[in-house]
Every structure is written in C-alpha cells, then in structure tokens.
C-alpha atoms as a printed R data frame, in Angstrom:
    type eleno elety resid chain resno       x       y       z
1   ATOM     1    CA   UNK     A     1  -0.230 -19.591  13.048
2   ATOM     2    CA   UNK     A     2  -3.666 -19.325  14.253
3   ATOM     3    CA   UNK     A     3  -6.776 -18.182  13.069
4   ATOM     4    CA   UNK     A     4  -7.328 -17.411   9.483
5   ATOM     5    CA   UNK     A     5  -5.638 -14.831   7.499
6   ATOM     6    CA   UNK     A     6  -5.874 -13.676   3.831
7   ATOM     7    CA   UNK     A     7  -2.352 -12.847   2.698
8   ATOM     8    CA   UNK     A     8  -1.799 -11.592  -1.551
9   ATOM     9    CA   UNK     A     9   0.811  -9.791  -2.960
10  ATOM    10    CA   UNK     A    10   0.636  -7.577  -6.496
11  ATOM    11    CA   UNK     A    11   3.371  -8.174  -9.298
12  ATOM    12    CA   UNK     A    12   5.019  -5.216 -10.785
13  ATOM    13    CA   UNK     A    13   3.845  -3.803 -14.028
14  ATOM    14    CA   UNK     A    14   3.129  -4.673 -16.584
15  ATOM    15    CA   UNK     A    15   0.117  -7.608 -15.501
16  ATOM    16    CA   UNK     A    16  -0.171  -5.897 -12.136
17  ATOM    17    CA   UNK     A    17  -1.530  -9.204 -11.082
18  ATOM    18    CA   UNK     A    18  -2.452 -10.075  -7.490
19  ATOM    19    CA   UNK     A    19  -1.771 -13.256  -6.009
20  ATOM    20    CA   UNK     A    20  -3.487 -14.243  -3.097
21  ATOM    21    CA   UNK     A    21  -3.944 -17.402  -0.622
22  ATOM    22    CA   UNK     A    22  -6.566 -17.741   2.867
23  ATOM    23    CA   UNK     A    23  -4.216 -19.343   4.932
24  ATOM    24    CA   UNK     A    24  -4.950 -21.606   8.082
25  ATOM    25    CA   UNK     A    25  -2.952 -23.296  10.676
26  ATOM    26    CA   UNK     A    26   0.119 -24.941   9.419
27  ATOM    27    CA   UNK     A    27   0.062 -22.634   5.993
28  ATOM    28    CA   UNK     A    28   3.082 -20.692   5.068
29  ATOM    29    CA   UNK     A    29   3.121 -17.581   2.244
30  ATOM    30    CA   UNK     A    30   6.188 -16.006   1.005
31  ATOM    31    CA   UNK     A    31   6.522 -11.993  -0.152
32  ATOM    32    CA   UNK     A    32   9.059 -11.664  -2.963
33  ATOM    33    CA   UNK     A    33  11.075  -8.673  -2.003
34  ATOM    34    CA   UNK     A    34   9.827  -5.092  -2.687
35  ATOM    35    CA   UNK     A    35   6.067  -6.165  -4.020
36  ATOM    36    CA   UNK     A    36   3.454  -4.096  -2.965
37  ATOM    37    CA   UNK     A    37   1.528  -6.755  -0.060
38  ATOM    38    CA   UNK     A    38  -0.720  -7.284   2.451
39  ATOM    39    CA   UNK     A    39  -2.142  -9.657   5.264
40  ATOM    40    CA   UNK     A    40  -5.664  -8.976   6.626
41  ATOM    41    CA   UNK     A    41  -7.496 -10.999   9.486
42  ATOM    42    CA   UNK     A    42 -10.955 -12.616   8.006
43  ATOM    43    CA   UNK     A    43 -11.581 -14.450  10.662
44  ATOM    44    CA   UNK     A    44 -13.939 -14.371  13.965
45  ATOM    45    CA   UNK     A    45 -10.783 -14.897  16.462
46  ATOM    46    CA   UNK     A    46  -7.842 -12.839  17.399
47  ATOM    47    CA   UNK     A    47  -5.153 -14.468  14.267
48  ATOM    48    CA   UNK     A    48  -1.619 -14.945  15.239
49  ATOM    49    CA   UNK     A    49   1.150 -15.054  12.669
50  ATOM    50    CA   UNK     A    50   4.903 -15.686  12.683
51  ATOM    51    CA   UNK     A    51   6.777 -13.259   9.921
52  ATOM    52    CA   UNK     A    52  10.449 -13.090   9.304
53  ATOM    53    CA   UNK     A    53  12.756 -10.815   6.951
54  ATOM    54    CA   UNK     A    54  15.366 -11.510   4.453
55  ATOM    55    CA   UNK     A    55  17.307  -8.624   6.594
56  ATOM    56    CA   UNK     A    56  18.445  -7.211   9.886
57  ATOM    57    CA   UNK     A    57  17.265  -4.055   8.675
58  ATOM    58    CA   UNK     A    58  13.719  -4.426   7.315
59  ATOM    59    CA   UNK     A    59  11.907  -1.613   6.644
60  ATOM    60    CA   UNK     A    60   8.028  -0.597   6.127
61  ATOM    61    CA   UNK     A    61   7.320   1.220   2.666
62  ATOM    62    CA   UNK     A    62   3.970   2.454   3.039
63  ATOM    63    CA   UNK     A    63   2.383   3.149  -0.329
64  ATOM    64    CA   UNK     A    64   0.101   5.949   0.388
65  ATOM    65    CA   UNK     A    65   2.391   7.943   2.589
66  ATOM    66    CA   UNK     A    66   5.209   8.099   0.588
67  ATOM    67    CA   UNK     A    67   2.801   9.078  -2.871
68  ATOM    68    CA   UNK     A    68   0.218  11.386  -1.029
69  ATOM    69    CA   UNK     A    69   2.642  12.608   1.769
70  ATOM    70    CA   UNK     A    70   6.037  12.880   0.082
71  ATOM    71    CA   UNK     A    71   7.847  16.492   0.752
72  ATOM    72    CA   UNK     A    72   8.103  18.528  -1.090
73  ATOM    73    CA   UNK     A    73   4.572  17.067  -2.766
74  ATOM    74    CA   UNK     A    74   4.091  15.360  -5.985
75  ATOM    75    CA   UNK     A    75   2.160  18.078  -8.475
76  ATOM    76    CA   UNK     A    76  -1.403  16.928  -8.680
77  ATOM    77    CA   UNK     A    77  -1.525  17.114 -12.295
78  ATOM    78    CA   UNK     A    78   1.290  13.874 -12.324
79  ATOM    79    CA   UNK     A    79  -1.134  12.046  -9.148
80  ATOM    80    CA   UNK     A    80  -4.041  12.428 -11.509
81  ATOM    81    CA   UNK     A    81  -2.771  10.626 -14.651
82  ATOM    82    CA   UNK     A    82  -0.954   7.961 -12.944
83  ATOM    83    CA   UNK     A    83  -4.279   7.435 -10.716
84  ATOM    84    CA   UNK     A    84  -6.611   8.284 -13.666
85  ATOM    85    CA   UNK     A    85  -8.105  10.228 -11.460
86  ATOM    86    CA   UNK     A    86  -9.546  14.136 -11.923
87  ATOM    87    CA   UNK     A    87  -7.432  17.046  -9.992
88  ATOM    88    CA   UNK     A    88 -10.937  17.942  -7.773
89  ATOM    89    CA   UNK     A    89 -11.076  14.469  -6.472
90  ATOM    90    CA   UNK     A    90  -7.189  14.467  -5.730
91  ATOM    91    CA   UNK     A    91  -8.222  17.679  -3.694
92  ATOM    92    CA   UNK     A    92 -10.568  15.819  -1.641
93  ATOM    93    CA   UNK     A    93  -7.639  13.283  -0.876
94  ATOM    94    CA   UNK     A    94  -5.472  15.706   0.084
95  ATOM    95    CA   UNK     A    95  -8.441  17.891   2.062
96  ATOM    96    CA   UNK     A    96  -5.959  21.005   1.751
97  ATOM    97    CA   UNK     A    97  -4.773  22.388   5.157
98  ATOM    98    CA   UNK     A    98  -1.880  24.590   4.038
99  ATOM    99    CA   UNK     A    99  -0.378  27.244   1.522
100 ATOM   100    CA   UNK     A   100   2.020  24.862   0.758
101 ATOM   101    CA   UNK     A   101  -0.348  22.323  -1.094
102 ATOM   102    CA   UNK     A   102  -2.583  25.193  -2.703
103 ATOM   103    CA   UNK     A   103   0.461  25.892  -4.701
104 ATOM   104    CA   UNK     A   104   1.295  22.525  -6.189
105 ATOM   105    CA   UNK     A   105  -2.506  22.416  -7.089
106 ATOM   106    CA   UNK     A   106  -1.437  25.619  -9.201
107 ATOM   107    CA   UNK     A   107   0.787  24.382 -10.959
C-alpha cells in the first residue's frame, strides 16, 4: 500500500457502530462479509491499495442505488420512517422525472 487511506466499516443493527482505522504503508484492514464499508483517500498523493475477496464472484452492493433506485420503487412513506426523514425532502432526493414516481408519492 501507499499513501494513506481511511478504511471503517458499520456493524449491523442493533449498535450500528462504525469501526474505523487510517491506515499507512504496511497496514492491513479486513471487511467482515456483507457490512456496509468504505475506503476513502485522505491523503495529498495518489494512494494505492491491494484488495482481495473471499470469492470468485464478488459483487458491489451499492447502498443508495439499490434503496433510492430499486424497480419497481420503494413507497416514500416506508423511505421516510426508516430514514426519519419527511416525504418533501424524500422528493428532493428523488427530484421526480417521471409518472412513474409521482404515483408511489401517492400512495
């Protein structure tokens, strides 16, 4: 590895807890399988990593896309309590293109 790299990882519920590390030349981090994680650059250089997966067929799960993009859509009103969030700023998420999500906004 080079550079400098902040790598953290969030349990499951209930604690919801994130663990997280800086990590440096020589450091290793391990994701347990299927928590929500992430690895972000905080340094002034290009950082270079080496990752490997527990499978030939490793996938990407991203978070956002599959709650907020998901087809047909999750209703807003079930968004907005698991996000504790209102319905009008769940609109301004979404910025509304088509009929499609004016109708689960309905509901």
């Amino acid at each position: 590895m080079e550079g400098t790299l902040l790598a953290g990882f969030v349990t499951s519920n209930p604690e919801n807890h994130l663990f997280r590390k800086v990590l440096n030349k020589g450091d290793v981090f391990v994701f347990p399988f299927g928590l929500i994680h992430f690895q972000y650059n905080i340094g002034r250089t290009n950082a270079v990593a080496i990752a490997a997966a527990s499978s030939q067929n490793a996938s990407v799960i991203t978070v956002a896309n599959a709650v907020f993009g998901s087809n047909p859509p999750i209703n807003l009103d079930f968004l907005a309590r698991a996000f504790q969030l209102d319905k009008k700023d769940l609109q301004e998420i979404f910025k509304l293109e088509n009929k499609e999500n004016e109708d689960v906004i309905k509901l």
